[in-house]
N, C-alpha and C positions, 0 to 999 in steps of 0.2 A: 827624344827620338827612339824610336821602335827599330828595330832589326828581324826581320824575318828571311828564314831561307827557302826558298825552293827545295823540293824532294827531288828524288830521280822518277817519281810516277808525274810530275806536275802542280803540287799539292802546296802549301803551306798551311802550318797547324796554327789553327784559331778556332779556340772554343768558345767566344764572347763578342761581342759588339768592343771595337775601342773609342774613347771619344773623338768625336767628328774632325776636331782639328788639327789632332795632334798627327805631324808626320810619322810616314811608316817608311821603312826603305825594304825593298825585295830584293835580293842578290839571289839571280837565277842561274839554274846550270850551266847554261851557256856563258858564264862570267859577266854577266850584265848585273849592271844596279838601275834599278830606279827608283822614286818617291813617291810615294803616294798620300793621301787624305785617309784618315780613317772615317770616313763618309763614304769614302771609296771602297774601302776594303769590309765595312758594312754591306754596301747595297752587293757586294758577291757573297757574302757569309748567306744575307737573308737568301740569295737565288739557290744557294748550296743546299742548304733548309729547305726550302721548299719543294727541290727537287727529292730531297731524300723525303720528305714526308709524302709528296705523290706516290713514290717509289712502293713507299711502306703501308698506303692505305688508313693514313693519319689525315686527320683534318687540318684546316687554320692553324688551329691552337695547340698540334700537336697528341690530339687524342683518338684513340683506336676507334674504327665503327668495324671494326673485324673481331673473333673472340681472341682472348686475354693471350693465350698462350701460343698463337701466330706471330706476335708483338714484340720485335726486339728492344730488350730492356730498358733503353735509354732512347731519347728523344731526339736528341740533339747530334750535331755535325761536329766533326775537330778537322777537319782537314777540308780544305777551299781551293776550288783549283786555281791558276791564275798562267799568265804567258808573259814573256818577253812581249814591250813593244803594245802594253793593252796602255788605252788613251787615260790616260789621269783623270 
């Protein structure tokens, strides 16, 4: 089992796909736990992804069609937002 916290912005830090089956538990600010599917907390990374790469002018795959040096460094997400009370 996995242990993940809640931030005070709403966040929790995940910089990776975990695998599908394995539980994850979220203890949120508000003092709630719950469990989730890491299929679960996939299908929000990928949404976090793809909103940061809309964001940024990145394609699918994560690559620039803007010049090189508008382009913040890295590609990827560490932080996924999540809420009290989202459906398993």
């Amino acid at each position: 089992m996995i242990t993940l916290t809640q931030d005070a912005d709403g966040f929790v830090r995940m910089n990776r796909h975990f695998p599908a089956k394995t539980p994850i538990s979220i203890r949120f600010t508000d003092g709630s736990e719950a469990e989730y599917t890491g299929r679960k907390l996939n299908e929000l990374y990928d949404e976090a992804l793809a909103v940061y790469r809309a964001e940024n002018r990145l394609d699918a795959k994560g690559f620039s069609r803007a010049p090189a040096k508008t382009v913040h460094p890295t590609n990827n997400v560490e932080f996924v937002p999540v809420q009290a009370g989202m459906p398993a």
